[in-house]
Residue, then its C-alpha position, 0 to 999 in steps of 0.5 A: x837270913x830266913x828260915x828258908x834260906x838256912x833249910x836250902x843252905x843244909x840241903x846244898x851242904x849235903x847235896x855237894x859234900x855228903x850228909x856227914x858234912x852236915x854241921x850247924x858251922x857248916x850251915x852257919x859258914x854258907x849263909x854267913x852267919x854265926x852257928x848261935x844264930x840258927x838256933x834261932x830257927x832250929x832248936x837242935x839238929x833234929x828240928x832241922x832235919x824236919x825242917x829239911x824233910x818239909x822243903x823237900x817235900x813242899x819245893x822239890x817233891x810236890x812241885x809236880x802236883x800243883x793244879x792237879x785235879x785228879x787222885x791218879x795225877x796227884x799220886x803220879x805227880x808225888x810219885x815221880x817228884x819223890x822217885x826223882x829226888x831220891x834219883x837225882x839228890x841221893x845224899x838227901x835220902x838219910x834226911x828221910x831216915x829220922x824219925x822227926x814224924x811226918x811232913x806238914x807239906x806231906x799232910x796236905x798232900x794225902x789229905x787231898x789225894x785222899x779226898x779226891x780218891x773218895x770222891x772217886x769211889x775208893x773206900x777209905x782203907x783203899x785211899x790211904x793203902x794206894x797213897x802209901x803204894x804210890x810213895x813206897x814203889x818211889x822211894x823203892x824203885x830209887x833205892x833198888x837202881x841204886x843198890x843194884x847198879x850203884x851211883x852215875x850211869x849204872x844201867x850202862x855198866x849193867x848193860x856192859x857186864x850182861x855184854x860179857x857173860x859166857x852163855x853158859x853161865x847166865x843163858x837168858x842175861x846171856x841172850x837178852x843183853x843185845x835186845x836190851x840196848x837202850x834200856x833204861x831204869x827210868x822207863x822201868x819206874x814210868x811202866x811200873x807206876x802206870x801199872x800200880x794207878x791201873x790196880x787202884x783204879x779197878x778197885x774203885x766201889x762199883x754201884x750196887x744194883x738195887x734189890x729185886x724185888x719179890x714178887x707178891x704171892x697170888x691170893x687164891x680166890x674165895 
């Protein structure tokens, strides 16, 4: 048994049973092990969650960002892994919820996306504002599909609900769901986080023409 493997143990525990399900005999049960024993890892229930936090973050959120070499690759990398968690492991989100402060793993990824971006010209202000843009249109594009369409195949229930309503109720839902066959909330999130690296990527500092320079007053001569 390792650290690891406890970590990985509670992130299958509330994949397949909830985060309710969540208990140090639950985890102590996967692993075989005893409860005591984790306390050897994890102090308390709030030390695992950060714990948690940290190996979603440096396995499943930033795998896409290894051998970046770009800010703009760097945040799409971070954007799409965390949107995709959040997508396709929704009882993790509540892991996110407690306030056991910011990833070590989440350090290192704005710490680099950072100094790439001024590397590129972005101010300082503008860095940190298009890290905290990237990660909040992911965690928000997963939370937003999930409220309005709930869990599964939700596009394909809204698409089927657009399908029976009488025009007269909602004329433009009415006559748009036909056109919309095949939509999908992915290819949203694909077209709105190339929309949002475009806006960073315009305010980059532009250099500053030198000054001109004055020219020198005519004496009149003697």
């Amino acid at each position: 048994m390792s650290r690891d493997s406890v970590m990985d143990a509670a992130l299958a525990i509330a994949d397949r049973d909830g985060f309710g399900a969540l208990t140090m005999r639950a985890i102590a049960t996967e692993v075989g092990a005893t409860p005591m024993a984790l306390y050897a890892y994890f102090s308390d229930k709030n030390a695992l969650y950060a714990g948690m936090r940290e190996r979603i973050f440096f396995v499943h959120v930033g795998a896409e960002t290894i051998s970046r070499q770009t800010w703009q690759s760097m945040l799409e990398g971070l954007a799409r892994g965390l949107y995709r968690v959040m997508h396709e492991r929704p009882n993790w989100t509540p892991v996110f919820a407690y306030h056991t402060g910011p990833a070590s793993a989440g350090l290192g990824f704005i710490d680099e996306s950072v100094r790439l971006m001024l590397e590129d010209g972005l101010a300082l202000e503008d860095a940190f504002s298009a890290y905290w843009d990237a990660m909040s249109f992911a965690v928000g594009s997963a939370l937003c599909e999930r409220t309005m369409m709930g869990a599964g195949d939700g596009c394909a229930r809204l698409l089927a609900r657009l399908r029976e309503l009488p025009v007269h109720a909602h004329p433009t839902l009415a006559s748009a769901a036909p056109k919309l066959a095949g939509w999908s909330w992915d290819d949203a999130f694909e077209r709105g986080l190339r929309s949002l690296l475009t806006g960073i990527e315009a305010r980059r500092a532009r250099p500053e023409p030198p000054p001109k320079r004055r020219p020198r007053a005519l004496r009149a001569p003697a």
